[in-house]
C-alpha positions as CSV (number, residue, x, y, z in Angstrom):
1,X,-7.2,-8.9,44.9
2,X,-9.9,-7.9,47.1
3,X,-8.0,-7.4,50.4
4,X,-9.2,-5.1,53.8
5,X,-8.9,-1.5,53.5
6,X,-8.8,-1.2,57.2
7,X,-5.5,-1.6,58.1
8,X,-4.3,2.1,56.4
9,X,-7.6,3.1,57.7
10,X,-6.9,2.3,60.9
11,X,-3.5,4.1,60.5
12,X,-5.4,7.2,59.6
13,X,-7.8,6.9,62.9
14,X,-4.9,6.6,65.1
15,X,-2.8,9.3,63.6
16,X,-5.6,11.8,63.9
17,X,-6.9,10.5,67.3
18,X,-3.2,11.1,68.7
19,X,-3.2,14.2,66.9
20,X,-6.1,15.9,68.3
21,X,-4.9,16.7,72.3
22,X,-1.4,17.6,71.3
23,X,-2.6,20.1,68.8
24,X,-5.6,21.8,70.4
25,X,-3.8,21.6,73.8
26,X,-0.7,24.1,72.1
27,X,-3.5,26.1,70.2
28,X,-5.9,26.4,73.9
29,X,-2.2,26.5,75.9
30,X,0.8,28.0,73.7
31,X,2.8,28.2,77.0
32,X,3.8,24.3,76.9
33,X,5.8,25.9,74.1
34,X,7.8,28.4,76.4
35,X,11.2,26.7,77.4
36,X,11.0,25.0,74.4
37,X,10.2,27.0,71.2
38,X,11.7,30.4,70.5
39,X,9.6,33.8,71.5
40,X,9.3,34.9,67.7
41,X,8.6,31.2,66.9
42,X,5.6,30.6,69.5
43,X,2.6,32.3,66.3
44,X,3.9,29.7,64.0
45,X,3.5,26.8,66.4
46,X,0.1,28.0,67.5
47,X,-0.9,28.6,63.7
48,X,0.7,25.0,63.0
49,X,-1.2,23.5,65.6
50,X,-4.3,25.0,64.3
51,X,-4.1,23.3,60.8
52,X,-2.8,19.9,62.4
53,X,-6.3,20.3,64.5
54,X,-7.9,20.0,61.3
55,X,-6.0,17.5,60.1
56,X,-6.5,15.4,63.5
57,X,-10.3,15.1,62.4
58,X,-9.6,14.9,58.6
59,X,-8.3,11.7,59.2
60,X,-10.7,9.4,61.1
61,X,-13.6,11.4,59.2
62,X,-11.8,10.4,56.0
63,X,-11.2,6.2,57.2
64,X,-15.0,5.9,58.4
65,X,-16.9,8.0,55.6
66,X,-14.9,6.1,52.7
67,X,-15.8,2.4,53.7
68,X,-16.0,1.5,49.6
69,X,-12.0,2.8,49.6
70,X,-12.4,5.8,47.6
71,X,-8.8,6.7,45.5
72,X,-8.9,10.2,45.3
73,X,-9.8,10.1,49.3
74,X,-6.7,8.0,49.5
75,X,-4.8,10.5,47.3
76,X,-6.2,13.3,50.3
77,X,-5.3,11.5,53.0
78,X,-1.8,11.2,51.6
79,X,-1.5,14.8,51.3
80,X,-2.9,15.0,55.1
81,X,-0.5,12.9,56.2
82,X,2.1,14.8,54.6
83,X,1.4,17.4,56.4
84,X,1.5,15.8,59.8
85,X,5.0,14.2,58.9
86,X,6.2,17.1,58.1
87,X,4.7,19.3,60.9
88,X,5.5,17.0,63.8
89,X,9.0,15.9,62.4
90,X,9.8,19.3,63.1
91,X,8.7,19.2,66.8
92,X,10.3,15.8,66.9
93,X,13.8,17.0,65.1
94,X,13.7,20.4,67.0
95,X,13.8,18.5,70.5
96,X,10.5,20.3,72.0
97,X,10.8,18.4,75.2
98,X,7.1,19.3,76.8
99,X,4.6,16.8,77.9
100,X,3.6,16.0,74.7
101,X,7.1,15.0,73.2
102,X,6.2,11.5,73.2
103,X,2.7,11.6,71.3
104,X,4.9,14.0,69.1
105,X,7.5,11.1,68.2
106,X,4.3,8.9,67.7
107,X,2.3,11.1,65.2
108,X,6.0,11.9,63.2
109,X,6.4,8.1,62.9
110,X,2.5,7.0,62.4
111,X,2.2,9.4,59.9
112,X,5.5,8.2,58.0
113,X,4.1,4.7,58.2
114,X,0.6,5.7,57.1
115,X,1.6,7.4,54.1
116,X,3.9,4.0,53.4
117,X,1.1,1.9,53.8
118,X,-0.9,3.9,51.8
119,X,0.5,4.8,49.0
120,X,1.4,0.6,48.6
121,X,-2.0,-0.5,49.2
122,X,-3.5,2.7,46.4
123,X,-0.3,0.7,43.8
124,X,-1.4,-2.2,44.3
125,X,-5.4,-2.6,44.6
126,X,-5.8,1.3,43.4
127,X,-6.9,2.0,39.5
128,X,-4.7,0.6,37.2
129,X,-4.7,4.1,35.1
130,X,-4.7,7.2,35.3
131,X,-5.6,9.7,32.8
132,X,-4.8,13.7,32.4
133,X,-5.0,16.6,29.9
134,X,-2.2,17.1,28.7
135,X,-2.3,21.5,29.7
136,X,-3.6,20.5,33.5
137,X,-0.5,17.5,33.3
138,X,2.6,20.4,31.9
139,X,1.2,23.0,34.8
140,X,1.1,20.6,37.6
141,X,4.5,19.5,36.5
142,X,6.1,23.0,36.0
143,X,4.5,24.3,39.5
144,X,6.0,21.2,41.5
145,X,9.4,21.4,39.4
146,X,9.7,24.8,40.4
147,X,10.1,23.9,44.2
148,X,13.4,22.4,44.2
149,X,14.4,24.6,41.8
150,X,14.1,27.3,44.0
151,X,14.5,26.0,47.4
152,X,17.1,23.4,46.8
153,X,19.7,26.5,46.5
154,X,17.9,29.1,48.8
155,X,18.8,26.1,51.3
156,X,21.8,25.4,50.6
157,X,23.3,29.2,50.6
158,X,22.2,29.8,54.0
159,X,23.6,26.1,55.2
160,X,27.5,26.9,53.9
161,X,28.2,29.5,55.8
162,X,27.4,27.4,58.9
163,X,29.2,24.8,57.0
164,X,32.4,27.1,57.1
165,X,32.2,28.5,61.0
166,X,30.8,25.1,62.2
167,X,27.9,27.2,64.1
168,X,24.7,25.1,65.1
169,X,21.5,27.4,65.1
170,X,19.1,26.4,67.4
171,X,15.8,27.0,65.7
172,X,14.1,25.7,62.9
173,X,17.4,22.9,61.5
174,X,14.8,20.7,61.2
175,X,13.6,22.5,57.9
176,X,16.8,21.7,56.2
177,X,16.2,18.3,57.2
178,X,13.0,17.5,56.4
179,X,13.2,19.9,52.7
180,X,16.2,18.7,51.7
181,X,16.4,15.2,52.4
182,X,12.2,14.6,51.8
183,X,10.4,17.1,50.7
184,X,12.3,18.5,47.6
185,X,13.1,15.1,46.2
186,X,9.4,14.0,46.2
187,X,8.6,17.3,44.3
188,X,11.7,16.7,41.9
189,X,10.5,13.5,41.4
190,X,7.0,13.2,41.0
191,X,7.4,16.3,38.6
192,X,9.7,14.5,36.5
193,X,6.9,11.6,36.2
194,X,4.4,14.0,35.4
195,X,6.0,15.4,32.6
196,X,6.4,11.8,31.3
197,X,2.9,10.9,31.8
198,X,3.8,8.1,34.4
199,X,1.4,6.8,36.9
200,X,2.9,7.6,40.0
201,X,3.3,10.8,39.1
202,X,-0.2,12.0,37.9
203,X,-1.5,9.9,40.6
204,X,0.4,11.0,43.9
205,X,0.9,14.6,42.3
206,X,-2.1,16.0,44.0
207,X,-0.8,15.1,47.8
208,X,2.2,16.7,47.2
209,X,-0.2,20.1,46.0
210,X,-2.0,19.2,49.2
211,X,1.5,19.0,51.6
212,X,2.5,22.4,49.7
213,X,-0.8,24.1,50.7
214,X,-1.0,23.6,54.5
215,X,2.5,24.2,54.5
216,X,2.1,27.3,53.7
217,X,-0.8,27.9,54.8
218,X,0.3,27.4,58.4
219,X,3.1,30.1,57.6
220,X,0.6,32.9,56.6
221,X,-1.8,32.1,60.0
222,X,1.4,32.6,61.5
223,X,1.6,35.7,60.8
224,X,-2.1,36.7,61.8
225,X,-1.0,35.0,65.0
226,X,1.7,37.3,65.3
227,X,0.2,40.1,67.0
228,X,-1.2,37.8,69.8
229,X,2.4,37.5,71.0
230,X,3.6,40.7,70.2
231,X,5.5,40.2,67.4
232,X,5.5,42.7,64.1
233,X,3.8,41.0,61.0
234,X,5.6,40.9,57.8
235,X,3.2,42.3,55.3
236,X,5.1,40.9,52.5
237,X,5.6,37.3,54.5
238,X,1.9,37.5,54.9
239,X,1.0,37.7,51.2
240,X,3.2,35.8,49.7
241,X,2.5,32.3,51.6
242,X,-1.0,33.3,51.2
243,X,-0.6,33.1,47.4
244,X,1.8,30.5,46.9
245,X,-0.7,28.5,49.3
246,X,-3.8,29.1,47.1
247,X,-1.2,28.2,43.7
248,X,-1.0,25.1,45.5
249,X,-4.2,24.5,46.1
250,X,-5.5,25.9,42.7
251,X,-3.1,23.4,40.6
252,X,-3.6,20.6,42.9
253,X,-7.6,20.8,43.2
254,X,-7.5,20.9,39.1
255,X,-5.4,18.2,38.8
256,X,-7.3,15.9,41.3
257,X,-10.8,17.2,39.7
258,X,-9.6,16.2,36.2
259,X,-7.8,13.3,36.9
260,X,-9.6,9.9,35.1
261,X,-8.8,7.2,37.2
262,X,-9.2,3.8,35.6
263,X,-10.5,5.0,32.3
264,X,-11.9,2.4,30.2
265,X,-13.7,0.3,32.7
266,X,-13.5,-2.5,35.6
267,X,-11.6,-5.1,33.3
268,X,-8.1,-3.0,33.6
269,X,-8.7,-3.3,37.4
270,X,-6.9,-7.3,36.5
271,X,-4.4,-6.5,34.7
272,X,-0.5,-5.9,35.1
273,X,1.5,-3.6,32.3
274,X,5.1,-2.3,32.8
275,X,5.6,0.4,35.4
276,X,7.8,2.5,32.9
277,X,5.0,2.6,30.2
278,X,4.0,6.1,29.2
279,X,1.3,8.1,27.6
280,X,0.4,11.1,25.9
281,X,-2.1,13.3,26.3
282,X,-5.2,12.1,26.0
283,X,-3.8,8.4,26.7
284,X,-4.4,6.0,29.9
285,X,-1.2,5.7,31.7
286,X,-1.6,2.3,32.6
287,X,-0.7,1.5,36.7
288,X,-0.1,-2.4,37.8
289,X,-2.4,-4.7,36.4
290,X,-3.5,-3.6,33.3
291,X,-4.4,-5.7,30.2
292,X,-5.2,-8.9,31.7
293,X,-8.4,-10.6,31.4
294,X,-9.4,-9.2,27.4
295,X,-9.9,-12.9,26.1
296,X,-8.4,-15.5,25.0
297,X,-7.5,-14.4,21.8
298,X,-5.1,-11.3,22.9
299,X,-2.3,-11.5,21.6
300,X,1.5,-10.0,22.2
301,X,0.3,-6.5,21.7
302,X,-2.8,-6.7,24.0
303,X,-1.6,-5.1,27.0
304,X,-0.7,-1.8,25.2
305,X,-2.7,1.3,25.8
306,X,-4.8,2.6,22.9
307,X,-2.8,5.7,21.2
308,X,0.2,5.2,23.0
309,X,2.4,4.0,20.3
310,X,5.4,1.5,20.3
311,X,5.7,0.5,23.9
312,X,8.9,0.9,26.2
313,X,12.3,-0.9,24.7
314,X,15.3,-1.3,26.5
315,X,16.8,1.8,25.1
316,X,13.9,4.4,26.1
């Protein structure tokens, strides 16, 4: 189905235009913070507002330079949009009642929409497989399983003991919120579906990498920031989101790079195939659509992907 592209284009374009004067007014003005956002707080939100600056023009650059619907630019803007749900959900969550609170609410939910629409319109007239070594495919898995593995309890250990007293912090709840109930899960999951080779999962893998990095990212300008406001740095804060931010991009960038979308040709583009259908290694892991449109003559079996072996039953 040959349908407009523009609509999650246009999604893009809006996000970022919205994005633009909130974030370079906080980087140019950090005191519409004060009131608002904690002292020791105010280098992150500068730093955060620096990388949702570059996001703000990522996005419309992204919508008008790919007009023939590019799906690793889709799989980007994902990731950017990840980001921007992510960085203004906090400002949203975290009440930062300045003159920008609206646009705030507006970026949290455009972006939430965007990636929605997104991510629907890359399932449904996207490549219909998706293809990955099986090393790059284990690593990419491993890296994103070991997210939730590690911050699903660091999380939780510091939220019993407010659990206990009943005490409400007043800064930086929103994390909780945002890792535990969106963040987390789409790591445990889309690492689960690598391992098996699925399509969503070698597919939307690489946003998540992308989230992960200017996450992180943020947190290490942060602390360069940090002096600006006359705050001590943290040496070993400083290093270590500057590593885990280039692991992120290191295992993301690798997977994107060797990610075969649509191998075999435009004829899979037609074709449906069960979502639950695996692969191995070397195999196509067929998306919607695949099979359809090989001739007459195909027969029960057509629709299965070369190498795969037997295909799905009810008890796999």
């Amino acid at each position: 189905m040959n349908r407009s592209r523009w609509p999650a284009r246009a999604l893009w374009t809006l996000t970022g235009v919205l994005t633009l004067p909130a974030a370079v007014t906080g980087l140019l003005i950090p005191e519409i913070y004060r009131g608002v956002v904690a002292a020791e707080l105010l280098p992150g939100a500068v730093s955060q507002d620096l990388m949702s600056a570059v996001a703000g023009v990522a996005l419309p650059v992204l919508a008008f330079a790919d007009r023939r619907g590019s799906s690793k630019v889709q799989v980007v803007a994902l990731g950017i949009l990840g980001y921007l749900f992510y960085a203004y959900g906090i400002y949203s969550i975290e009440r930062t009642y300045n003159g920008f609170y609206l646009v705030y609410l507006a970026v949290f939910a455009l972006s939430f929409w965007g990636m929605v629409y997104t991510a629907l319109e890359l399932r449904a007239d996207g490549p219909r497989r998706a293809r990955l070594q099986r090393g790059i495919r284990l690593l990419s898995a491993s890296g994103a399983l070991l997210q939730p593995l590690i911050f699903y309890p660091l999380w939780i250990a510091m939220l019993l003991p407010l659990m206990r007293t009943g005490d409400q912090i007043d800064s930086l709840y929103s994390v909780f919120v945002l890792d535990l109930c969106f963040i987390m899960p789409a790591f445990l999951i889309l690492a689960v579906l690598t391992f098996r080779g699925r399509w969503p999962g070698l597919v939307f893998m690489p946003s998540l990498d992308l989230l992960g990095f200017t996450l992180i990212l943020s947190l290490a300008l942060g602390e360069l920031f940090k002096p600006l406001f006359n705050v001590p740095v943290s040496a070993s804060s400083l290093w270590s989101s500057v590593l885990l931010s280039a692991l992120f991009l290191l295992v993301g960038g690798l997977h994107l790079w060797k990610l075969d979308l649509n191998p075999g040709g435009g004829a899979a583009r037609r074709t449906r195939t069960p979502l639950t259908q695996t692969a191995d290694a070397a195999d196509a892991v067929p998306g919607p659509g695949a099979g359809r449109g090989r001739g007459a003559g195909s027969g029960p079996g057509a629709d299965a992907v070369p190498g795969a072996g037997p295909g799905p039953g009810p008890g796999r």
